[in-house]
LUMMARZA-994381 format. One record per residue (C-alpha): residue number from 0; residue in three letters; x, y negated, z. Coordinates in Angstrom, 2 decimals, decimal comma. Layout:
BEGIN
   num   residu        c1        c2        c3
   NUM      ALA         X         Y         Z
...
This chain:
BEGIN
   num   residu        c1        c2        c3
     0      UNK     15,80     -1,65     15,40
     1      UNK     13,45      1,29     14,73
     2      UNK     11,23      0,32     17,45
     3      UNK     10,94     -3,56     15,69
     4      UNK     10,81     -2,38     11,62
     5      UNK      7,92     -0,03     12,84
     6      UNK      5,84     -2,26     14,19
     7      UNK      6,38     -4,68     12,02
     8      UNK      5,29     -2,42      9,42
     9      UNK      2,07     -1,37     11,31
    10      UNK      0,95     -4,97     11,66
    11      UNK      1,47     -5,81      8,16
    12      UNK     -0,41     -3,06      6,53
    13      UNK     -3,51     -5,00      7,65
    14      UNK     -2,96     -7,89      5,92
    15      UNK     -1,88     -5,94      3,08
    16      UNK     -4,94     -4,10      3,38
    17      UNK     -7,46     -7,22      3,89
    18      UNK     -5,56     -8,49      0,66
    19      UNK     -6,05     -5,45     -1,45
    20      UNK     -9,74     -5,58     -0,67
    21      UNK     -9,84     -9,30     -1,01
    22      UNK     -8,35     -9,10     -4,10
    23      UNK    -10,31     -6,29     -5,43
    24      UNK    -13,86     -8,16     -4,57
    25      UNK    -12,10    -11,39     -6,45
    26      UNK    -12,20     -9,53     -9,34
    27      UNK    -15,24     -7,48     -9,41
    28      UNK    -17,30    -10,65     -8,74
    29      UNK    -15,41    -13,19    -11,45
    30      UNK    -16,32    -16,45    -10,78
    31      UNK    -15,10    -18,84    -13,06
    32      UNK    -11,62    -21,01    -12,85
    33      UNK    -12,08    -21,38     -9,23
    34      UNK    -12,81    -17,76     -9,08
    35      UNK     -9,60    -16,89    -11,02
    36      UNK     -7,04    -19,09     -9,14
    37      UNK     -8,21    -17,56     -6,00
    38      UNK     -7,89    -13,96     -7,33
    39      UNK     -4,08    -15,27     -8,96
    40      UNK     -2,96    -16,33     -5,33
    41      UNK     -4,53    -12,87     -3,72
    42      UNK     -3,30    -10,78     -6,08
    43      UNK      0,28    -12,44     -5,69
    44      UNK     -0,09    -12,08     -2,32
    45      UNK     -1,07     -8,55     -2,35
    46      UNK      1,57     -7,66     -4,56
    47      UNK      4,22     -9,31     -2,49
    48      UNK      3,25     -7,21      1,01
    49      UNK      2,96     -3,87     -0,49
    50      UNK      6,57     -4,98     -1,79
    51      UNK      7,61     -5,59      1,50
    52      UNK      5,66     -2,67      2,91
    53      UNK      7,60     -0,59      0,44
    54      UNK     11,02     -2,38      1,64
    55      UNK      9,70     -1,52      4,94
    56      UNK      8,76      1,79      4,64
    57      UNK     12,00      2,80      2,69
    58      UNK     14,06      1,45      5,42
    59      UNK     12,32      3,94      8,12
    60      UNK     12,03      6,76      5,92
    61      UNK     16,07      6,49      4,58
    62      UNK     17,80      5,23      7,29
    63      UNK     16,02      4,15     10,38
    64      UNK     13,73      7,25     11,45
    65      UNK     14,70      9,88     13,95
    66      UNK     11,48     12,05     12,99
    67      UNK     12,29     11,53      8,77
    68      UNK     16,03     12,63      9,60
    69      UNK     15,20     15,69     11,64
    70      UNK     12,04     16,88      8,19
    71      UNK     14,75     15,77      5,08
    72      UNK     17,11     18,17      7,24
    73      UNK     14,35     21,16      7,04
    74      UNK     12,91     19,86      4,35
    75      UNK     11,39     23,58      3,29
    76      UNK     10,02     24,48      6,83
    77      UNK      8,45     20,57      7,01
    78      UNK      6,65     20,67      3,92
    79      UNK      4,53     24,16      5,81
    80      UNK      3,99     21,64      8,59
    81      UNK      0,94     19,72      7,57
    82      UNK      2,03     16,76      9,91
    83      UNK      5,61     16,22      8,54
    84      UNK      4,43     16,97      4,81
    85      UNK      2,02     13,82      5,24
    86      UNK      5,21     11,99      6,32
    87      UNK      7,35     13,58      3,86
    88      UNK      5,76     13,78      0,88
    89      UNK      1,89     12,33      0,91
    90      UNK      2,43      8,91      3,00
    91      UNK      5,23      8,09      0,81
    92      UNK      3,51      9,00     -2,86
    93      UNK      0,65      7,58     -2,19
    94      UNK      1,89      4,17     -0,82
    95      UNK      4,14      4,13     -3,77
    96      UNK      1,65      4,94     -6,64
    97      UNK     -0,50      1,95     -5,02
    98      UNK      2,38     -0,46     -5,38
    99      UNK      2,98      0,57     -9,00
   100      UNK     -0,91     -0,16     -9,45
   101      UNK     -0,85     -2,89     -7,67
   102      UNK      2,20     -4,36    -10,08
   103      UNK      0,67     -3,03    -13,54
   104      UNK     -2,41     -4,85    -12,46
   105      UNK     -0,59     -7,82    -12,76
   106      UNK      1,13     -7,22    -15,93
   107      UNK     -2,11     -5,74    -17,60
   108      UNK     -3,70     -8,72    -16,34
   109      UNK     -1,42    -11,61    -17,01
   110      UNK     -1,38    -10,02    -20,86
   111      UNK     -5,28     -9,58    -21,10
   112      UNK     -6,90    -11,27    -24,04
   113      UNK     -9,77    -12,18    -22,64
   114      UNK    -10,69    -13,49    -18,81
   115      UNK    -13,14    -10,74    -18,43
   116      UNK    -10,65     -8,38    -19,42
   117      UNK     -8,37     -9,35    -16,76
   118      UNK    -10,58     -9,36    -13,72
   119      UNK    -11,74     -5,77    -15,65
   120      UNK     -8,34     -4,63    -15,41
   121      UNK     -7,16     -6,28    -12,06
   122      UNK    -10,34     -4,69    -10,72
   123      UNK     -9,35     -1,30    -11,41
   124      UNK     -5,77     -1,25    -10,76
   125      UNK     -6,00     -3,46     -7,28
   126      UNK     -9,21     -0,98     -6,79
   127      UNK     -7,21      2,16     -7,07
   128      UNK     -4,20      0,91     -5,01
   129      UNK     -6,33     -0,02     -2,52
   130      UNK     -8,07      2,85     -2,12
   131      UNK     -4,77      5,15     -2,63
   132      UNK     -3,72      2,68      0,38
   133      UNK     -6,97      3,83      2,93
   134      UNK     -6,22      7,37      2,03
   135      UNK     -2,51      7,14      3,23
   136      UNK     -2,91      5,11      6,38
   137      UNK     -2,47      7,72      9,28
   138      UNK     -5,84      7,02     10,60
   139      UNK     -6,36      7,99     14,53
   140      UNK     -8,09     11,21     14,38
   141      UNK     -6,08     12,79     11,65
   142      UNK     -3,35     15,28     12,44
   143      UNK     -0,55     12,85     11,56
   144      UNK     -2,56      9,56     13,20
   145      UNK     -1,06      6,68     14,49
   146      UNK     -2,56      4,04     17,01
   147      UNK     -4,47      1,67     14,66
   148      UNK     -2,34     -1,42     16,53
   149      UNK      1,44     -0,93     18,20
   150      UNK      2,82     -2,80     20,49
């Protein structure tokens, strides 16, 4: 089961991210009622996979993972461990803060007054969760990097 919600969790954060992006350029560039129903149905859709990323990601960091178990058990000596603090405490944060962006976004947009508002404020919130996203992917390279793609 942990084998299957990881991967499954890997794969998705690429749509998710392609999303976040799309949905970022969507609003930056505004471009009239076609422009807005296509940033609607991205931001909707971005929204909904960082929800289930989060669903996801709570699953393997409560319950499913062995490596999650073994830090919240030494939770002191992990956070002096730069690889299990990103796990721990950084991954988790940041993924989080860009799903609460990603949501307030939407609100702040939906309530906007005017269209250019919206985009305005769906640019910065979908901007800064996406961004908050790239900075909490464990990129290969990094001390806690994954493969980009498992299997």
């Amino acid at each position: 089961m942990y084998t299957l919600v990881l991967v499954i969790h890997s794969w998705i954060r690429w749509v998710a991210l392609a999303t976040g992006i799309g949905a970022t350029v969507l609003a930056m560039r505004g471009s009239g009622p076609s422009g807005d129903s296509k940033l609607e149905r991205f931001g909707m859709a971005f929204v909904s996979l960082l929800d289930l990323q989060l669903l996801l990601g709570l699953l393997l960091y409560l319950v499913l993972s062995p490596n999650m178990v073994e830090i919240r058990a030494n939770f002191g000596a992990a956070m002096k461990d730069p690889v299990a603090r990103f796990w721990a405490v950084e991954h988790i944060t940041s993924m989080m803060l860009a799903v609460v962006l990603a949501h307030v976004g939407r609100v702040l947009g939906r309530k906007a007054a005017t269209p250019d508002s919206r985009r305005m404020k769906l640019f910065i919130c979908f901007g800064i969760a996406t961004v908050l996203m790239l900075l909490a992917i464990p990129w290969p390279g990094m001390r806690a990097g994954r493969p980009l793609f498992r299997f």
